[in-house]
C-alpha positions as CSV (number, residue, x, y, z in Angstrom):
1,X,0.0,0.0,0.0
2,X,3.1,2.0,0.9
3,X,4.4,1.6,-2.8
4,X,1.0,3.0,-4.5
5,X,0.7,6.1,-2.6
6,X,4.3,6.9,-2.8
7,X,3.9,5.3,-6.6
8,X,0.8,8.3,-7.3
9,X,2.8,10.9,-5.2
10,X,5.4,10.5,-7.6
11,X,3.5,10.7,-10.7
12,X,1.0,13.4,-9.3
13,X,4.3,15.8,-8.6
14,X,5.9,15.0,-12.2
15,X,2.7,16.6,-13.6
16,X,2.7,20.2,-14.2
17,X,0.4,22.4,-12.8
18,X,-2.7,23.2,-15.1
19,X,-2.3,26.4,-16.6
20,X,-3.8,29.5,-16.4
21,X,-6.3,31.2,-19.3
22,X,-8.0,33.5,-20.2
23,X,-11.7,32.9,-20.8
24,X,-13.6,34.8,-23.2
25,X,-17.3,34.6,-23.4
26,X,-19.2,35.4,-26.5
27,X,-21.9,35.4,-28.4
28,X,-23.1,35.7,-31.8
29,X,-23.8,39.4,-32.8
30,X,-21.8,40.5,-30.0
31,X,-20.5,44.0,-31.0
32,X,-18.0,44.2,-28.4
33,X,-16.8,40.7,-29.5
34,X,-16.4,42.0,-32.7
35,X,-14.3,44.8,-31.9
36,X,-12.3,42.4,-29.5
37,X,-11.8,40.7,-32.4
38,X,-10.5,43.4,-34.5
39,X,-8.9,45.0,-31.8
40,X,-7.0,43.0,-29.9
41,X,-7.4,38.9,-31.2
42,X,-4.4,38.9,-33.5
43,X,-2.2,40.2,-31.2
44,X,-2.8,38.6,-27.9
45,X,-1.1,35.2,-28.9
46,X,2.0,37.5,-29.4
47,X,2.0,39.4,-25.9
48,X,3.1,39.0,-22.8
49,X,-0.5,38.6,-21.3
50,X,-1.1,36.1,-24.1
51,X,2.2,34.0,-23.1
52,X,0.9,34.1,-19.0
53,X,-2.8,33.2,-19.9
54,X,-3.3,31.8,-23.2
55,X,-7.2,32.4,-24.9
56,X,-10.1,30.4,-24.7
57,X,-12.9,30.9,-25.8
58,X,-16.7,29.6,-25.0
59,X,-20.2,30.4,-26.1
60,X,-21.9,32.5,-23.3
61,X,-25.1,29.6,-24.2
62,X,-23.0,26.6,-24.1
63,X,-20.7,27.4,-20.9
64,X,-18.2,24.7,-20.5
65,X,-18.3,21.8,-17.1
66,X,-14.7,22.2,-16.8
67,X,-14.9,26.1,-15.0
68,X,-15.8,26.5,-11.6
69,X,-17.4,30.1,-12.7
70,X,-17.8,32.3,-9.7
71,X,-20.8,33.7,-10.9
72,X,-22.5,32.5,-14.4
73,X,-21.6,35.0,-16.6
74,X,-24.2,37.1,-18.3
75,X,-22.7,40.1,-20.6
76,X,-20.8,39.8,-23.2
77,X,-17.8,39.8,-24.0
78,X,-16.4,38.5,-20.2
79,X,-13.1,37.4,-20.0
80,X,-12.3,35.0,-16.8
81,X,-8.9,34.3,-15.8
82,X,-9.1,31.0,-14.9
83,X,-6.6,28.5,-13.2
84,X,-7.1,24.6,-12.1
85,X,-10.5,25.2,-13.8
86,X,-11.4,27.9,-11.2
87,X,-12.0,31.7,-11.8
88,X,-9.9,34.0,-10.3
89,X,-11.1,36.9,-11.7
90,X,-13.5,38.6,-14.9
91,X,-13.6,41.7,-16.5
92,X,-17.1,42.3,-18.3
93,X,-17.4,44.3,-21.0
94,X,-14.8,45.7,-23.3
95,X,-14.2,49.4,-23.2
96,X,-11.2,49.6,-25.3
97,X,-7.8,48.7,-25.6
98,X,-6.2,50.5,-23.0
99,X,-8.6,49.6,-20.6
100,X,-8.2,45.5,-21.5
101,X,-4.5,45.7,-21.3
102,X,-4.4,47.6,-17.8
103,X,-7.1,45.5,-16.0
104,X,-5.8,42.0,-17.7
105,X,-2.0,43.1,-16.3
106,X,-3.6,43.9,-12.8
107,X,-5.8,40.8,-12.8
108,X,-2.6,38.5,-13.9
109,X,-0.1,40.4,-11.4
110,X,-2.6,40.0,-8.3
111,X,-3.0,36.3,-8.9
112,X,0.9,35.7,-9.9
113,X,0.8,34.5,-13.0
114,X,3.3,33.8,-14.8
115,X,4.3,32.5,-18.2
116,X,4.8,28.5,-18.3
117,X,8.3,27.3,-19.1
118,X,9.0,25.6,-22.7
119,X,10.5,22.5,-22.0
């Protein structure tokens, strides 16, 4: 019995920890979305913020089982930083560039997250 736990110790600290992302809720017709989209969706792969929370993206009507959302979201877009399938934090809305970059930044920096390691 001593050999299995220490056995599934061992393999549960050789996995890395689940990453974090950043959630985005849409919709169809979304205008926001849209100027998300245009805005800011090309980029973000390329950023910093893009590197420490990579996009996801789900359908505000067919909300995934695998986020423990704090609250279900309603407006859209709403981007959730999520890590371990929990949310740590939204922003709802989008009011602008400026305004995504500065309130992503604050929401990664209070949580600590940091870019994952290439192996």
């Amino acid at each position: 019995m001593k050999r299995l736990a220490f056995a599934l110790l061992t393999i549960c600290l050789a996995l890395p920890a689940a990453a974090a992302n950043l959630v985005m809720v849409e919709q169809d017709g979304c205008h926001w979305c849209a100027q998300w989209n245009e805005e800011i969706s090309h980029i973000y792969p390329k950023t910093d913020e893009g590197a420490r929370a990579p996009l996801r993206r789900v359908d505000l009507r067919d909300l995934p089982d695998d986020i423990d959302f704090a609250s279900r979201p309603v407006f859209t877009p709403t981007f959730v930083l999520v890590e371990d399938g929990k949310e740590l934090g939204r922003m709802e809305g989008y009011a602008g560039d400026e305004f995504f970059w500065f309130i992503l930044r604050n929401l990664l920096n209070e949580h600590d997250i940091e870019a994952e390691e290439s192996e």
